[in-house]
N, C-alpha and C positions, 0 to 999 in steps of 0.2 A: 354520806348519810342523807335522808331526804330531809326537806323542810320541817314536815310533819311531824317525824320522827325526832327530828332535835327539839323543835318547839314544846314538843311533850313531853319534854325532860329523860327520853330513852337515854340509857346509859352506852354509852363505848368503850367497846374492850377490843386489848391490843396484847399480843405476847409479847411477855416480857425481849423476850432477845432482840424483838425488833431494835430496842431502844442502842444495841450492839452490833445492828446488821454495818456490814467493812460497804467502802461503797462500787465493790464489784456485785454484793449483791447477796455472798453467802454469812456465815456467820462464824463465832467461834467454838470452842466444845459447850455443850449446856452446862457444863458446871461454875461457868463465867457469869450464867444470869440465872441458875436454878436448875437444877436435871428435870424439874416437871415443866421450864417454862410456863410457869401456868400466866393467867392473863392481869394486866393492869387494865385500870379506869381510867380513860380520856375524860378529864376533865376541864373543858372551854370556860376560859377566861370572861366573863362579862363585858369587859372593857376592848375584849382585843376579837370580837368578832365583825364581818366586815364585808360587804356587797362588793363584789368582785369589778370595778369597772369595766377592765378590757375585755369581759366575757361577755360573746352576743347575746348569752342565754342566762337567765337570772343564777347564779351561784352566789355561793357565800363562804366566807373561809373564817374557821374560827380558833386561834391559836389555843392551845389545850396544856394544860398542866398531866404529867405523866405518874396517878394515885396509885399506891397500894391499894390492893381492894379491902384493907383494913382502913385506908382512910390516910396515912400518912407518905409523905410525896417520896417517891422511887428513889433509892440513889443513886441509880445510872440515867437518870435526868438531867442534862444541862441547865436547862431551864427552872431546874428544884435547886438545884445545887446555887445560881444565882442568885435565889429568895431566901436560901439558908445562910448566905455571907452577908448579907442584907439587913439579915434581921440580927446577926452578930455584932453588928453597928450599931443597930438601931437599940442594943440593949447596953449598948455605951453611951447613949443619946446621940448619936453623932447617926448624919444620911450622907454617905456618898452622892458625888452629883458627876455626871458621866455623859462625855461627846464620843461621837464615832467621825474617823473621817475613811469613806472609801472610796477608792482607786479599781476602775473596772477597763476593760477595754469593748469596742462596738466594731466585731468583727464583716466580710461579708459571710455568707453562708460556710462552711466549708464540710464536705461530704465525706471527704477523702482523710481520715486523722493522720495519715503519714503525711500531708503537704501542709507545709507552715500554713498559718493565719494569714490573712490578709486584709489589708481596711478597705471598708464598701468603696466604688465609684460614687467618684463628688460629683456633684451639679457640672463641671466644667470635665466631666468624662475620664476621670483621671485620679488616681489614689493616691491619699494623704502619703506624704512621706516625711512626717515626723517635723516640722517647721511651723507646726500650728501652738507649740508648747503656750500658754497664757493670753493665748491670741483672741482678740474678741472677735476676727471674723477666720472663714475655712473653705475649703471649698466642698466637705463633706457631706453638707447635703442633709444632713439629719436633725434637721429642726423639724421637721413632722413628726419623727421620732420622739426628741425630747419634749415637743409641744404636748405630745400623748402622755408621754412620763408626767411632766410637770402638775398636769391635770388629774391623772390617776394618784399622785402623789397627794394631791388637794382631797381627793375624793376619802383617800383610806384614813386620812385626818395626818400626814405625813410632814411635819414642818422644815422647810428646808432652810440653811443661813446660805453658803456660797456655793457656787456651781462654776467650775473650771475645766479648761482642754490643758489635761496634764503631760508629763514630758515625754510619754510616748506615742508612738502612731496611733492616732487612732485613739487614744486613752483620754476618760475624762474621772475629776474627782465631786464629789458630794461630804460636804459639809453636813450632819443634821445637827438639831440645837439641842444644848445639853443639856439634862434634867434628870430623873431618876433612873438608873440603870438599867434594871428588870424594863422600863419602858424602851429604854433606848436600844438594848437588845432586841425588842419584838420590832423595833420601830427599822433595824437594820435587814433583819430575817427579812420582814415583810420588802422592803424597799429593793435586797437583791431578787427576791422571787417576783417583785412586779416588773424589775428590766428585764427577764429575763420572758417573759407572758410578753409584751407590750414589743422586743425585738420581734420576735416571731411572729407576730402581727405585720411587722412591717419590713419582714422579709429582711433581717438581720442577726444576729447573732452575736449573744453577749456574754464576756468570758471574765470570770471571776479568780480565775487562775491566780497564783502569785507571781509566774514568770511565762508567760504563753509566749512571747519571743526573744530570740536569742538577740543579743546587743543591744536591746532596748532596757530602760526601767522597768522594774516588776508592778505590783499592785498591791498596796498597803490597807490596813485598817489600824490606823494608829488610834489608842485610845488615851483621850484627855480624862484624868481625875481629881479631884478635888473632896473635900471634904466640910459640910458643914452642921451645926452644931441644930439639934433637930427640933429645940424649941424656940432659937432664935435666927433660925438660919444665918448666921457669921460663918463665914470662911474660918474654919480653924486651922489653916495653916498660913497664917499673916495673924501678927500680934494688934493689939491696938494701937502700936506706933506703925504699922506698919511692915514690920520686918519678920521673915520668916521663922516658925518656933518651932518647939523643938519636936512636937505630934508632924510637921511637914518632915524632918531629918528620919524620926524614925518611921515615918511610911516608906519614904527613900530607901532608907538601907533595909528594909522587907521584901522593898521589890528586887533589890540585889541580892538581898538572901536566896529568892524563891524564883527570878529567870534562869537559873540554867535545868535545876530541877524541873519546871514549867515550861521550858522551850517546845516540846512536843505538843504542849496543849495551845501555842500562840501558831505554830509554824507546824502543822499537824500532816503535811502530805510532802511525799519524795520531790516535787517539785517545789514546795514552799522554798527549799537551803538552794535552789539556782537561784533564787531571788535574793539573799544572805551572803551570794558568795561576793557581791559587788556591794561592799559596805557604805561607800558613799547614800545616804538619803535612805538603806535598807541598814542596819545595824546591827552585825551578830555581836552584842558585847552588851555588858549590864555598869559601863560606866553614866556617870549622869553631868550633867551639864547648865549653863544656864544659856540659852539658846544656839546651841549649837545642835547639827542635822546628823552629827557624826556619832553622836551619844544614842544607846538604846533609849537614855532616859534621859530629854528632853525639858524644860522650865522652862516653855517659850514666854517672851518677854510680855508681860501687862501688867495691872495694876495693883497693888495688894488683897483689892479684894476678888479679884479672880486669879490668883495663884493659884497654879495644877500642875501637874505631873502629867507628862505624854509621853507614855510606852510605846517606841517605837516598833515593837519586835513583829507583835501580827502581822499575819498578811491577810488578802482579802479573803482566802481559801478559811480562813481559819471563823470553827463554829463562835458567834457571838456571844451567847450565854455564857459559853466555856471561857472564852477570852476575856472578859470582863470579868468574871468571878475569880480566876485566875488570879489575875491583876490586882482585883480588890483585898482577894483574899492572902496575898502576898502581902501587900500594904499594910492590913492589921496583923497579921504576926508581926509584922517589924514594932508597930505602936503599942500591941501587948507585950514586947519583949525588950521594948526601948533600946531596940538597933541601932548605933551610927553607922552613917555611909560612909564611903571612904571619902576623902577630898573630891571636890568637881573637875571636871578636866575642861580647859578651852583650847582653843587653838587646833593645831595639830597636834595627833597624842598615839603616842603605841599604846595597845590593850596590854592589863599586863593580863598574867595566867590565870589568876584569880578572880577575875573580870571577861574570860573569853565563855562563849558559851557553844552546845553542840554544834556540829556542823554540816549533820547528817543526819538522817532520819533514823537510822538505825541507833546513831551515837546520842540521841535524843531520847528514844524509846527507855535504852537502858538506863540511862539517867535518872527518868521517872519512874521503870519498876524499881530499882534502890532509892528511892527517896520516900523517908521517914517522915517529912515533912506533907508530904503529897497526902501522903494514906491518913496523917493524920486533919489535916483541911476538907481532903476527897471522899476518906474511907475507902477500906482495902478493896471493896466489891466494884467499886466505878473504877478506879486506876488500875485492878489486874484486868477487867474488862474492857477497858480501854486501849490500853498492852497489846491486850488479844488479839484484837481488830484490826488495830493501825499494822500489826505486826504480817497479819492474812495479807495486808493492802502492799506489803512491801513486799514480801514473800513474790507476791503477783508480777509485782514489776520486774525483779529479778528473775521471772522466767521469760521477761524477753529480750530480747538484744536489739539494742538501738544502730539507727545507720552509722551513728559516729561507729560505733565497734563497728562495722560490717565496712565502712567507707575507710580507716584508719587503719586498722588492727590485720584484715585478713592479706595484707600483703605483705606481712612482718615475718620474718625466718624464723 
């Protein structure tokens, strides 16, 4: 849209289906988003528009709410669906308080999708081979890169805590600081689509994959939650002695109720469950813990008043709005239905059965169209449309055959 035309308050309209498009690019029947598809209202956030740094030429990006042209927000909006678990709290008095941590990798270019990834040439002419894990120094070479990030990250109003070279080639994680949801969701959208502008730039390539190399660690977006009381900001899950109560137990056992039903919306594409299938540090299971890496659900160690909960299951593939509301909105079923969870597990521990969760996209999918639970949180129009989508994406995959088959299989009697 031009300048002009925004600043004058022109309206934007979008077909409905887009908000459905699979990301090969087509769609599913119209009767998943309206046989007339007719159009929604983009309507841009005040708060979340924003002067594109890495752009030689003035642009501006302004994140948008997805209206009804009656005025009321879409329900195959992510980003509505967010505001609406939000305001579910907030008519408990209670505001979720929410961190993102993601795990990306900084590939060199690569043209050819049949040949693996490969990490850029370092300063000393030579690629990272995975010995950099926690390392304050590399020989990678991409501090101009990050010096750019870091900068654009200032620029879009982007606050960052810790920035680390994580356990794979090439792979680094970001910390953002935690605060309201709905913000920290835009704050992550926005943060993967600036590494992604600001690579390109410097003639790199940056992969938000859940598992882009074979024998390496995948790429997570684990989410931190918490819960505090909206007129006194207190941590409501730490008593006034201190000690966890019982609003923290039954958010626990909401989120155990509602991850395997929800697997599909943390862990959303056929590549996410290659990242699953190595449980150490990825976690396909809805056991919880008090810091241990092995638990989907996480209580990493601090102090009473910042007790949280960190869902381990997302990966970085997975939409933010949707993972977060997910998450949040699993947690208050648990609190309106005063859920216990089951005992915590430490140590080493088998999953039992009741605690394993899908393992596959397909076994994923169906999960979520049978769940009662979903349609009622999601409503039936966002989860059969969602269904739909993911379903065309797998559909896709299954029409081609991988080298493994081709390399394994065609010499078989």
């Amino acid at each position: 849209m031009t300048a002009e035309g925004f600043l004058e308050g022109r309206r934007l309209q979008m077909a409905r289906g887009v908000l459905l498009q699979c990301i090969m690019g087509g769609y599913p029947p119209a009767r998943f988003y309206g046989s007339d598809d007719g159009d929604l209202a983009l309507t841009a956030d005040p708060q979340q528009i924003h002067r594109l740094p890495w752009s030689s030429q003035p642009r501006a990006l302004a994140i948008c709410d997805a209206d009804e042209l009656s005025g009321e927000s879409s329900r195959l909006s992510t980003r509505g669906q967010l505001k609406e678990v939000i305001a579910r709290y907030a008519a408990r008095g209670l505001a979720p308080v929410v961190a993102t941590e993601l795990e990306f990798f900084v590939f060199a270019p690569n043209t050819d999708p049949t040949q693996p990834f490969l990490p850029p040439l370092g300063l000393d002419g030579r690629r990272e081979d995975g010995h950099s894990a926690f390392s304050v120094s590399s020989n990678n070479g991409l501090r101009p890169f990050f010096s750019e990030v870091y900068a654009c990250m200032a620029a879009l109003g982007l606050p960052r805590d810790t920035f680390m070279h994580e356990m794979g080639v090439s792979q680094f994680e970001i910390n953002l600081l935690h605060g309201d949801p709905l913000l920290l969701a835009d704050q992550t959208f926005l943060f993967k689509h600036l590494l992604k502008e600001v690579a390109l730039k410097h003639g790199l390539t940056v992969v938000c994959m859940a598992k882009p190399l074979a024998h390496t660690p995948g790429s997570s977006m684990h989410i931190h939650q918490s819960l505090v009381e909206s007129a006194s900001g207190r941590n409501v899950f730490s008593d006034e002695a201190g000690e966890p109560t019982a609003m923290f137990r039954h958010f626990i056992g909401g989120l155990q109720a509602g991850m395997a039903d929800f697997t599909a919306l943390f862990a959303p594409n056929v590549n996410s469950y290659q990242r699953l299938c190595h449980p150490y540090a990825s976690p396909n299971n809805a056991c919880w813990s008090h810091d241990n890496r092995a638990a989907g659900l996480r209580i990493p160690a601090s102090s009473p008043v910042a007790r949280r909960v960190e869902n381990r299951l997302p990966g970085a593939d997975a939409n933010p709005y949707l993972a977060i509301a997910a998450s949040l909105a699993a947690g208050l079923h648990g609190i309106e239905n005063e859920l216990e969870p089951t005992p915590a597990i430490q140590g080493e521990f088998a999953v039992p059965d009741s605690l394993s969760l899908p393992c596959t996209l397909h076994a994923a999918l169906e999960r979520l169209k049978r769940s009662q639970l979903a349609k009622e949180l999601f409503g039936n129009e966002f989860v059969e449309g969602y269904v739909a989508s993911k379903t065309m994406e797998l559909t896709s995959f299954f029409d081609e055959i991988t080298p493994w088959e081709r390399r394994v299989l065609a010499a078989q009697a």
